[in-house]
C-alpha positions as CSV (number, residue, x, y, z in Angstrom):
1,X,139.4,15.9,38.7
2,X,138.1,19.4,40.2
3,X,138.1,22.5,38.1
4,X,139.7,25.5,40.1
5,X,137.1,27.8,41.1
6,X,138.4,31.3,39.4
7,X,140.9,32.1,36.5
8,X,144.5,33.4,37.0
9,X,145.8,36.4,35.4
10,X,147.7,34.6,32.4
11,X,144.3,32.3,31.9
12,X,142.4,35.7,31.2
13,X,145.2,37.1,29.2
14,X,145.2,34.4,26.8
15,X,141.5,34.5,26.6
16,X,141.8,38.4,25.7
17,X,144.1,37.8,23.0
18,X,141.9,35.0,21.4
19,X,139.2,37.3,21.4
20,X,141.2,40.3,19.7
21,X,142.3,37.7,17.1
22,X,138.6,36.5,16.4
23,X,137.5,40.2,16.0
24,X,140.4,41.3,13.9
25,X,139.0,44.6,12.9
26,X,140.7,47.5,11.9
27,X,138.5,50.0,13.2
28,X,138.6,48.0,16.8
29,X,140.5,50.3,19.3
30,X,140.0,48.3,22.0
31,X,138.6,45.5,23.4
32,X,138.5,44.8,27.3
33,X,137.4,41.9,29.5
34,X,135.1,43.8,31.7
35,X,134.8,40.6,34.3
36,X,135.0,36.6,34.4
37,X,132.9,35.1,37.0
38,X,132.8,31.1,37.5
39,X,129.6,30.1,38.2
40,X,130.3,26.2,39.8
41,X,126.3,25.7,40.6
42,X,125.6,25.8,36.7
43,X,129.2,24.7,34.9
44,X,129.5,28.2,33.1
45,X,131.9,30.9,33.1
46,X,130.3,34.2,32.3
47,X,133.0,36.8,30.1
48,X,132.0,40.0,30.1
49,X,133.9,42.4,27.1
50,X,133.8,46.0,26.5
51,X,134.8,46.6,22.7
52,X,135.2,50.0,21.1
53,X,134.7,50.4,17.8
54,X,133.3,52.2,14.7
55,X,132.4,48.8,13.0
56,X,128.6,48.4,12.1
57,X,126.9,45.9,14.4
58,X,126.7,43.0,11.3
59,X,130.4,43.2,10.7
60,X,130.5,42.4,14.6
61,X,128.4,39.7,14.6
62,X,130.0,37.9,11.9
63,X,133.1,38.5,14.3
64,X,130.9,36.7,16.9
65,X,130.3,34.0,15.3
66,X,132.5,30.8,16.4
67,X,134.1,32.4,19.5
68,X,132.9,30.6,21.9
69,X,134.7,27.6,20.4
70,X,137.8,29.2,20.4
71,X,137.5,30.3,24.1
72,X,136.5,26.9,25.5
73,X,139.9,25.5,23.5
74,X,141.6,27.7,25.2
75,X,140.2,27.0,28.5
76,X,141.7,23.6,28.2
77,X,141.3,20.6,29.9
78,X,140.8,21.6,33.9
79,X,137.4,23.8,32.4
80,X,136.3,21.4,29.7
81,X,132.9,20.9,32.2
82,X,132.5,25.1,31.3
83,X,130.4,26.9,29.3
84,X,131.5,30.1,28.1
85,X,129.0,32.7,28.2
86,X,130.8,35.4,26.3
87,X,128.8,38.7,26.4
88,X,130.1,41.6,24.8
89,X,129.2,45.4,25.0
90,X,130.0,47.7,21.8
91,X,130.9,51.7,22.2
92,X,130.8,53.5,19.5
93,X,134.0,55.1,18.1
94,X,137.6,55.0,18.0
95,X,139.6,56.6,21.2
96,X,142.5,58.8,20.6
């Protein structure tokens, strides 16, 4: 079996809402995915987020923490040969 070689729409969707559920913070206005690029060569997937929020950076990380598993169940079986590399980027502050 191949793996396809980019993620549809509704594969990144689903992603974005396992994410948001993982970091279920209050303070948390939004959370984007910035970009998701495949990289065949090395069997990753590289998931860049933007996530705004006026949470400390601990409360984050315990946030963090167990992701990655969630992501790669959610990948399923066609990307079970794929690392996620999940790399996020806080802003400070909540957006009107």
């Amino acid at each position: 079996m191949t793996a396809p070689t980019t993620l549809d729409k509704v594969m990144a969707d689903e992603i974005l809402e396992v994410i948001r559920a993982k970091f279920d913070l209050k303070s948390v206005s939004d959370i984007q995915i910035t970009s998701i690029e495949v990289d065949r060569d090395e069997h990753k997937i590289r998931i860049d987020l933007m996530i705004t929020t006026a949470e400390t950076p601990e409360v984050l990380a315990k946030s963090y923490f167990g992701l990655t598993g969630k992501v790669r169940k959610t990948l399923g079986s066609d990307w079970s040969g794929f690392f996620p590399v999940i790399t996020p980027q806080f802003s400070s502050g909540v957006h009107a």
